[in-house]
N, C-alpha and C positions, 0 to 999 in steps of 0.2 A: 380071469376076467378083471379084477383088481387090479391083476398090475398093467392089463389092457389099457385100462382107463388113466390109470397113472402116466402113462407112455404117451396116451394122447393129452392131457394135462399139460406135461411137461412138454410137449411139442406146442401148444398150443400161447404157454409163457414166451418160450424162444421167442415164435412169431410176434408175438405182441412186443416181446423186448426190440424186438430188430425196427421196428415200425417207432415205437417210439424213438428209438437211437435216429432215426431219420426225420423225424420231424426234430428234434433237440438241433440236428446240424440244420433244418429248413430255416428253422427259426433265426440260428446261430446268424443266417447272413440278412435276417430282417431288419429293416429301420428303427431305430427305438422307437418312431412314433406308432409304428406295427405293434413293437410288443408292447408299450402301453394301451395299446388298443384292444389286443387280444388279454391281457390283464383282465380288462375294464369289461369284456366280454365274459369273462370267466368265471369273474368275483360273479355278474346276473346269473351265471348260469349255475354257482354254486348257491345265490340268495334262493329261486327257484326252487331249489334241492330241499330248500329245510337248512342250508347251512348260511343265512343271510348274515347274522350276528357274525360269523367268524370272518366273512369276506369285508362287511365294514370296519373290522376292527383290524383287520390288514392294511382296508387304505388308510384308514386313520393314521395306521403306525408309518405307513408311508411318506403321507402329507405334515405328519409331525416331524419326520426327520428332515424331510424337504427344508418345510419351513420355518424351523431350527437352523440348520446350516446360513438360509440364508440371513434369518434376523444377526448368527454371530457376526456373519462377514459384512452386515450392514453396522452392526454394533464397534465395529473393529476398527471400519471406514470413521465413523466419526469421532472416534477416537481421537485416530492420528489428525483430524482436520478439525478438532472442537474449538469454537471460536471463547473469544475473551468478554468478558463482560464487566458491568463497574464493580464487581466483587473480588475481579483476580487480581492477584498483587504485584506492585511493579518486580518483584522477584522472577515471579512466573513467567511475566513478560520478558524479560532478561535475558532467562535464560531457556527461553524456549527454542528448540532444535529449529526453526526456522530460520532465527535472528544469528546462525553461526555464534560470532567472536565479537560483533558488532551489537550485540542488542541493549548492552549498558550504555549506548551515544543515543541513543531514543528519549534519556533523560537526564537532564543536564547533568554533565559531569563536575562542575566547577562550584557545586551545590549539593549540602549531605541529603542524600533520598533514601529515606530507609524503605528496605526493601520489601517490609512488613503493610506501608501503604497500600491500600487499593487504587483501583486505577480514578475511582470517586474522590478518594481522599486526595490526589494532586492534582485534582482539576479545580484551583483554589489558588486563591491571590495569596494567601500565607507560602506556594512553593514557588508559583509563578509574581512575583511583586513585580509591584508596575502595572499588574493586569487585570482589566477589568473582564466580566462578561464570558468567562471560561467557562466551555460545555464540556460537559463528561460524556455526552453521549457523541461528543465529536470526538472524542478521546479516545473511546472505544473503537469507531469506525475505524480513525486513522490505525491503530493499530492491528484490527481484524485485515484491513485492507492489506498493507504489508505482509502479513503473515499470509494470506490467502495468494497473494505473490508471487512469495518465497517458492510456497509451496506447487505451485504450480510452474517454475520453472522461470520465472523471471528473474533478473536480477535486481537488486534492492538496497543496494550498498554500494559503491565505490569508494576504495583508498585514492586520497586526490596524492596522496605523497608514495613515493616508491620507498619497498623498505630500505637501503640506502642512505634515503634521506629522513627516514624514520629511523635508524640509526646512527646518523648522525645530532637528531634531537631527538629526544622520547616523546616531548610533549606533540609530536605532528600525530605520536596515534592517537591521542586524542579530535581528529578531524576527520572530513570526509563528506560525501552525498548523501544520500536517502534518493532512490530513482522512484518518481511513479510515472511509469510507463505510461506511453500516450499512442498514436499513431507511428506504426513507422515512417522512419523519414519528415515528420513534423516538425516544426521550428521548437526549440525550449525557452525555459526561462529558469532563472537560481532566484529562491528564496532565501530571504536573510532575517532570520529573529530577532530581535531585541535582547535587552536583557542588561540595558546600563553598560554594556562591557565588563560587565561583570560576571556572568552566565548567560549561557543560549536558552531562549523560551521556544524553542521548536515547535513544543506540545502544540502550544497555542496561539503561534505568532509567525511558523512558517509550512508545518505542515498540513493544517487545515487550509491554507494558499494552494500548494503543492498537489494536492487532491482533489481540490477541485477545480483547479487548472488540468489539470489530467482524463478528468471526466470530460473536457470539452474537445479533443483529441490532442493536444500539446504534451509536448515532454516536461515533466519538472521535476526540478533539482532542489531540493532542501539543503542547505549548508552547515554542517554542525563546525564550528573554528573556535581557534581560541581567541579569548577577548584580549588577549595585550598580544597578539598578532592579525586582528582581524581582517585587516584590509589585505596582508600580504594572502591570507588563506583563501581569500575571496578571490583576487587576482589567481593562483595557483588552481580553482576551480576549474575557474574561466577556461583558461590552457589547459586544463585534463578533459575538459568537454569537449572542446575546441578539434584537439588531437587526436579524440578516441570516436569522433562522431560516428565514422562510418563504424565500427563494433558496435556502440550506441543507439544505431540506427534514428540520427537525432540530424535535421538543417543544421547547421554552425553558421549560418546566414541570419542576421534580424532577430536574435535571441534580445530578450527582456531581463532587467534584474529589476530583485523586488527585496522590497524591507519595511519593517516597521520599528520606528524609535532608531536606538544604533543602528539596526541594519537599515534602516532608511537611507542612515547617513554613508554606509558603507556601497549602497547602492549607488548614489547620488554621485560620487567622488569615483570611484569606477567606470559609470557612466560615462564620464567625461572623457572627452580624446583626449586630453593632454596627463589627465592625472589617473587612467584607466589602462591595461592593459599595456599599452607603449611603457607608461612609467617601470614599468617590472618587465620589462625586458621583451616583451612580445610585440610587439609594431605591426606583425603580417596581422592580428589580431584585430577584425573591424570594429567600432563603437558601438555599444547596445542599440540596438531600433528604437529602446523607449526604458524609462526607470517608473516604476510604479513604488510609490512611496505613502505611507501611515506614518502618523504624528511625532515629528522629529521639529528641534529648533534649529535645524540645519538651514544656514541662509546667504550662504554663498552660492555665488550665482554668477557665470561667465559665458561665453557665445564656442565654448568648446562645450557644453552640458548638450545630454541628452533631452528628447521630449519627454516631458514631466507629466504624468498622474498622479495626483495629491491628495490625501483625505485626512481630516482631522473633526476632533469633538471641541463641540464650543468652551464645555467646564474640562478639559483637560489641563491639569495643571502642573504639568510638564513641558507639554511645547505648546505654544501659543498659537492658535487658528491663525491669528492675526502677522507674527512673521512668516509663517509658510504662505500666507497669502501674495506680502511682500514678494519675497523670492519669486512666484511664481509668475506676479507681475513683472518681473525683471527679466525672467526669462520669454516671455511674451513682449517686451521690447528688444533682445537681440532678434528677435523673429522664431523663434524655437517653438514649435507647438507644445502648450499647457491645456493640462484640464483641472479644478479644482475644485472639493467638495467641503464642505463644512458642514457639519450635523448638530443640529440644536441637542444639547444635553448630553454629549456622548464624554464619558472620561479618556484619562489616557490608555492605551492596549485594548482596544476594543475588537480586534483580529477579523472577525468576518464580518461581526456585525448580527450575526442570526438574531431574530425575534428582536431585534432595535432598528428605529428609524435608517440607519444605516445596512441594514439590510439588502442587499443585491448588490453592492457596490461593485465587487468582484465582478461581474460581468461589463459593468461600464468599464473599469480597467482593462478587459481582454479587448473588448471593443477599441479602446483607445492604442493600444498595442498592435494590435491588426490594421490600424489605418495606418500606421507608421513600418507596415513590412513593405 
């Protein structure tokens, strides 16, 4: 009788074995969102039972691993994409995987910057001289901007010189763009810093231009060159815009150059059909649609010059409101369209202008520029 029962037992496991063995493979081709379902069914039907504590300490362990995995790979993302703030040092900036081989021309080379600075500590008339009204918090943007760029697959740099000709001189790797991307197929414009010819103010004298000429859908070009080659670097530009547009995805029709201080004057001279791009050798090369220029005593003036946008601070005591006013009158009698601002109280380098009477200037410039395409 025993082993009766035994007999029928063990027949009774098989059956149940095989049945399970079939539902295991039923399942096997279900949706996950089935078997989350049937889970979520199981765990009530095991709470029900008297075993509720052990069913929520399963999803718990569940929803903890879940939501571990994802905070790591959330934590991991912003890692590789953690933006800069006035604390991080021009080092970091440097040499951050974005900026490749190029992220030392972000800050003047021609000028010692220790690397140990914050990005607060160079936004200061003691690294940038000559310049007044330097934002740090523009500092940061431009350079988060960039990197967020980089990162995202644009391009952010151009060698205006082939290496060739950068072997030829060494000093040419010292030069080059900064692109911030605009629309494709947009007209551009080059930016030109200041800096005495003695160092490039990019920081704050052509890329905070460049950026927000960018935000209005234009392409722009920032200029890093050497100061006792400037005007050829600047011409050299031109011609690598000029030629790569369609890679670029940039008009080469109606482009604008812009400057402040030197690069005013490097604009200005440029500009010009006789003494612009023909002079160095380009001729197929048309004349700027328009030169937008910041406080230079630049005061030659001929009926080959571009149309002029002009802005200067009254206590600049560098370049005189008053001859850039001249000039500009002079080019308003060869017939050349001028526009010309004067701002009570502003010194010399005052770059956008933010939180000063000169404020917005920038968009009168693009305006004036646009009437001239």
């Amino acid at each position: 009788m025993k082993n009766m029962k035994n007999v029928i037992m063990i027949s009774m496991i098989m059956i149940m074995t095989a049945l399970l063995c079939a539902c295991g493979t039923s399942e096997a081709r279900q949706s996950s969102g089935e078997q989350t379902t049937e889970a979520a069914e199981n765990a009530t039907a095991r709470a029900d039972a008297g075993q509720g504590e052990d069913a929520d300490a399963d999803t718990a362990q569940m929803n903890t691993g879940q939501s571990g995995d994802v905070d790591a790979s959330t934590a991991q993302a912003n890692t590789q994409t953690a933006l800069f703030t006035q604390d991080t040092t021009v080092g970091e900036v440097i040499h951050d995987p974005a900026f490749g081989d190029f992220g030392r021309l972000l800050f003047p080379v021609d000028r010692y910057i220790s690397e140990d600075m914050t990005l607060a500590d160079i936004s200061s008339s003691d690294v940038y001289v000559w310049y007044s009204n330097i934002d740090a918090d523009k500092t940061v943007e431009i350079v988060n901007d960039l990197k967020t760029r980089a990162e995202n697959g644009e391009r952010v740099f151009c060698n205006i010189y082939s290496d060739d000709e950068i072997e030829e001189d060494a000093s040419r790797a010292d030069t080059g763009v900064f692109f911030f991307k605009g629309d494709p197929g947009a007209k551009f414009a080059i930016m030109n810093a200041g800096g005495g010819f003695m160092y490039v103010g990019a920081m704050h004298d052509s890329f905070p231009h460049a950026l927000e000429v960018s935000k209005k859908g234009y392409n722009a070009f920032a200029l890093i060159y050497r100061p006792d080659y400037a005007y050829e670097d600047l011409a050299q530009a031109i011609a690598y815009i000029y030629d790569h547009a369609e890679e670029l995805q940039v008009d080469k029709e109606g482009y604008s150059l812009w400057g402040g201080s030197a690069g005013a004057r490097m604009a200005a001279e440029l500009g010009n059909a006789s003494y612009g791009s023909a002079y160095y050798g380009r001729p197929d090369i048309p004349q700027a649609a328009a030169v937008i220029m910041q406080y230079t005593g630049y005061s030659d003036a001929s009926p080959q010059d571009a149309p002029t946008y002009a802005c200067v601070g009254t206590n600049d005591g560098i370049a005189s409101w008053r001859t850039m006013q001249r000039r500009l009158e002079a080019l308003e009698g060869y017939g050349i369209p001028r526009k010309f601002h004067v701002y009570n109280g502003l010194r010399h380098g005052f770059g956008l202008g933010t939180g000063t009477v000169a404020e917005g200037w920038i968009n009168d410039a693009v305006a004036f520029w646009e009437a001239q395409m």
